[in-house]
N, C-alpha and C positions, 0 to 999 in steps of 0.2 A: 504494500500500500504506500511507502515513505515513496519509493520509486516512484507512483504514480505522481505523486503530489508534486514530485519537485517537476517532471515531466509538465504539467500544467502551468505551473510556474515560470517554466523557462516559453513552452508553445504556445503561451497565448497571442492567441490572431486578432489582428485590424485594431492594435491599440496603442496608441505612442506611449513611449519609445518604441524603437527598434532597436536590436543589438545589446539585447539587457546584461550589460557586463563581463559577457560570457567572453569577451576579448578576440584578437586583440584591438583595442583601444585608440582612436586616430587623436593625435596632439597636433595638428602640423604636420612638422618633418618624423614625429615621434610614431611611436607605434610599439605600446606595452600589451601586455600580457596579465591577467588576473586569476585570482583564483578562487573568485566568486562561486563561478558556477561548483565547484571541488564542495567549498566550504555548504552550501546550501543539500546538494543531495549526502554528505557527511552527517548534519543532524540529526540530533533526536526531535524532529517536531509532530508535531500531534497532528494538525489539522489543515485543509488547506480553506480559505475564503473566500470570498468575491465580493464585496461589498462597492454597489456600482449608484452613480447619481447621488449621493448624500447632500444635503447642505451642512456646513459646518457647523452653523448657528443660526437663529432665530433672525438675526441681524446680518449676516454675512453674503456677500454680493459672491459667494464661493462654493460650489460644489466639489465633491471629493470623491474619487473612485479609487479604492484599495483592493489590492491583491496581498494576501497575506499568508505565511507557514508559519503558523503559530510555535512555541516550545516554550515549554515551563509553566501553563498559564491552569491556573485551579478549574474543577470543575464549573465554577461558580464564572471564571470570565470568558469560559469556551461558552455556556451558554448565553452572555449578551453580546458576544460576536454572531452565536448562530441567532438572536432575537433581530438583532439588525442588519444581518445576510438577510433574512427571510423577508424586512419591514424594505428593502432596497429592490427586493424582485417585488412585490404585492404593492407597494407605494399605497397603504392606510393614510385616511383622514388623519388618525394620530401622527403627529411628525416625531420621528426621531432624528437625532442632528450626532454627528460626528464628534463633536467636543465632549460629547459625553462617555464615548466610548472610546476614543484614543489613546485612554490608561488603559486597555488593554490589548492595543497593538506591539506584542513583544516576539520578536524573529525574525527572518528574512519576509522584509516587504518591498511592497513598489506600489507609493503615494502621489496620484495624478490629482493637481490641483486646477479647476479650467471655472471662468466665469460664467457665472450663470446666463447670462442672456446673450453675447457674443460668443462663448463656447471656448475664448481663448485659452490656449495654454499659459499657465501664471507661472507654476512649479513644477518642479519632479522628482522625487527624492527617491533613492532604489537601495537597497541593502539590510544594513541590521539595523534593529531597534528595539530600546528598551524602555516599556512603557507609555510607547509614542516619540518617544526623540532618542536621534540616531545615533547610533555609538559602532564602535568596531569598525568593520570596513564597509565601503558605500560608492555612492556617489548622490548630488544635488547639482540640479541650475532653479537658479532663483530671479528670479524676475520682478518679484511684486514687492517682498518684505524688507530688501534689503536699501541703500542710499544707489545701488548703482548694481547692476547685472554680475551675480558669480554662478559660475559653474564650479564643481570641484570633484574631483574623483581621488579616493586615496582611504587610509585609515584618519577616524575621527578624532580629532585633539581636541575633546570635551576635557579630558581629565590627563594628560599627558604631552608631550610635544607627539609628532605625529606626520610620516612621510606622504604627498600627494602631490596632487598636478592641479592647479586654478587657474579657470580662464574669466579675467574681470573686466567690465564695464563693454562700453560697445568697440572700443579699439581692437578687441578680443587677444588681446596681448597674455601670454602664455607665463604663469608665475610655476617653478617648480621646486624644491624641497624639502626644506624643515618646518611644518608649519607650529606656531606659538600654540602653548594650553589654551583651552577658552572656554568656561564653561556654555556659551552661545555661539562659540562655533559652529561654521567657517563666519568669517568676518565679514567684510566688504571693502576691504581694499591688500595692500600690501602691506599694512600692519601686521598680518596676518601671517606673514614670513619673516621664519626667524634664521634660515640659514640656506641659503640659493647653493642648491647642486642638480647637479644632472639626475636623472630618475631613469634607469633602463629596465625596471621591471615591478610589477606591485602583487607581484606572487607572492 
């Protein structure tokens, strides 16, 4: 069954992104290698999801489609993931909203964020996560939340320094790698880097 799960994970059809970290990776002239896809069919996770069309909030001009491989998560929050899987296919009178249930997105995910009434893509955030916000290894491009456009692909420097590749603001100028601790990491600029080297691989 874990086979199956990650299988869905990695083949899901007609959804942006493409090319979900499974590598290798275009920088430019660059071209790494991951080992995303190792790390995800390796787990122990429990369950796969699909939670599609969400609004975040009562208030929020943001819908949310997640894909998720749960792992570690109590009986107690595999049931309000499967309550609002099922409220995202049925779409009831009663709303359920995403912010409510985000504490219990822990595992390999991929969080497409797109505006509700123009359909734009805002976000993308693909990897691990703990509790809703992203830790270990990943990738993000951010569009909406930050002062100026980052992408990032690498391991997460929430709680440690942390190797990766950033492409910031619309120059798309290519930053690569020591990146600073932060607990809101990635940044939005080149404060962000704490030690520029070459990066030939993020295996």
């Amino acid at each position: 069954m874990g086979t199956v799960y990650a299988k869905n994970f990695f083949d899901t059809k007609g959804h942006f992104p493409v090319g979900y970290l499974t590598g290798p990776l275009k920088f430019g002239e660059l071209s790494l290698k991951t080992s995303f896809k190792t790390q995800v069919q390796s787990s122990e996770y429990q369950s796969y999801f699909v939670i599609a069309g969400v609004e975040y909030s009562a208030t929020s001009l943001w819908n949310y489609d997640v894909y998720i491989l749960t792992i570690g998560l109590s009986t107690e929050a595999l049931a309000e993931l499967t309550k609002i899987a099922a409220w995202s296919v049925a779409k009831t009178t009663t709303k359920l909203y995403w912010t409510d249930y985000e504490k219990y997105c822990t595992g390999h995910a991929r969080i497409i964020q797109h505006h509700k009434s123009s359909k734009d893509i805002g976000a993308f955030r693909e990897g691990y996560f703990t509790a809703g916000v992203q830790s270990k290894f990943g990738r993000v491009m951010d569009n909406i939340s930050k002062s100026t456009m980052i992408s990032y692909t690498g391991n997460w420097a929430t709680s440690s320094t942390a190797n990766g590749i950033a492409v910031i603001s619309s120059s798309y100028t290519v930053f690569q790698g020591t990146f600073n601790s932060n607990s809101n990491f990635p940044l939005s600029g080149l404060d962000s880097l704490k030690t520029e080297k070459t990066i030939t691989t993020l295996e």
